[in-house]
Steps between C-alpha positions, in 0.01 A plus 500: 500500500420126582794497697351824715151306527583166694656658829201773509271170490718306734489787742085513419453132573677537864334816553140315490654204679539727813215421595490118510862476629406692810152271557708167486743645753220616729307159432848332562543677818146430621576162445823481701319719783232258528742203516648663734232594725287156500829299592546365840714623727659478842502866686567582871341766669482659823214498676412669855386335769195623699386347806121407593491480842202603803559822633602372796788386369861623417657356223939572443613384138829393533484470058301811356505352155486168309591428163261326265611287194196554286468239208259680191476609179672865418199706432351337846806560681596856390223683698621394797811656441344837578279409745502507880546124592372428867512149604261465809601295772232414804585413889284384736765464763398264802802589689719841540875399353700388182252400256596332144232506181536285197498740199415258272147379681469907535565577139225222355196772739683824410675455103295492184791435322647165386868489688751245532670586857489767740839604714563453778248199499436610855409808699599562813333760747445572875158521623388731796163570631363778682387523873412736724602491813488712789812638666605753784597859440813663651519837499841705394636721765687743381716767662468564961230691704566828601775561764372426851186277313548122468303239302217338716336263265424485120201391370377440167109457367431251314764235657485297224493550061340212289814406242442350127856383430557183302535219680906419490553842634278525822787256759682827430263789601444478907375821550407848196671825626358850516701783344655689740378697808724804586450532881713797563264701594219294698440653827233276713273358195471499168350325203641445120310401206795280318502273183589105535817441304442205195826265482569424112288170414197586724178600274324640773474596871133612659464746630798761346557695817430507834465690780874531751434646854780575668557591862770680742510574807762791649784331665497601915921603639464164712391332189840629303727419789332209581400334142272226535570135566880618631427363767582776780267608768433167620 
């Protein structure tokens, strides 16, 4: 019967240690956690850049994102990891071209963090400001004039469109375009209502359409065997 007894108490006494056992693991893992979390580490992180520019201004990252060495504690460092990091970057361009900004100078307005480097060190950007500028409007002639009808003049109201385009662009834009004006069946005079054609990088063009007024004139026998500026009949 003694015999019996001891492993019922053995099995007792580890029964009611349960208990404590699973504290000091807990309190032994809370422990290691904490170590864990107020040691200092190195951790990089990507960060997007946003530009602060005027709104006159157009602004072409050539580097979306930046990668930021932050220097912290854990537990300081770990809610960034599921945050959206921004790293602001301001331009106050005094020319229109290739423009380089020193992260680090950049970082020290923008970060609230303690890093230890930023890559690239350097961001480089082209910088474009918006004008407006007026240019001519040439209207798009599309198809002939009736048979026996030829074109006597074209003429389009407004003559000119006020362009916003950035700067870099406008050497290539002489003149904005109409969409098309199907002639085929003007007879003497007749007037079209037609939008202005935006190329690609232009933000706007005043005013969207304009008036086309287009005029023919029925072609006289003498004028078909004789066509002008032939030179015969003198």
């Amino acid at each position: 019967m003694e015999r019996n007894r001891r492993p019922r108490k053995i099995r007792e006494s580890v029964q009611g240690n349960r208990f404590f056992i699973a504290l000091s693991f807990f309190l032994t893992l809370m422990l290691f956690v904490y170590v864990k979390m107020d040691s200092v580490r190195t951790v990089p992180l990507d960060y997007v850049v946003r530009v602060d520019a005027p709104e006159d201004v157009r602004v072409l990252l050539k580097d979306s994102v930046v990668r930021v060495y932050v220097r912290d504690r854990v537990r300081n460092i770990l809610p960034l990891l599921f945050s959206h990091r921004v790293l602001r970057v301001e331009v106050r361009p005094r020319s229109v071209g290739d423009v380089k900004v020193d992260l680090e100078q950049q970082a020290r307005k923008s970060l609230n963090i303690p890093y230890v480097y930023i890559e690239p060190e350097s961001l480089y950007m082209f910088v474009d400001r918006y004008v407006t500028v007026s240019r001519e409007i040439s209207p798009s002639i599309k198809g002939n004039p009736p048979k026996g009808y030829s074109v006597e003049g074209v003429r389009v109201n407004p003559r000119f469109a006020d362009v916003r385009a950035p700067e870099s662009i406008l050497s290539g834009i002489m003149y904005i375009q109409t969409e098309d004006v199907d002639i085929s069946s003007v007879k003497g005079v007749d007037t079209f209502r037609v939008a202005l054609v935006r190329p690609g990088d232009v933000v706007e063009v005043s005013p969207d359409s304009v008036t086309v007024i287009v005029r023919t004139r029925k072609v006289k026998d003498e004028d078909v065997g004789n066509p002008a500026g032939s030179g015969e009949g003198k």
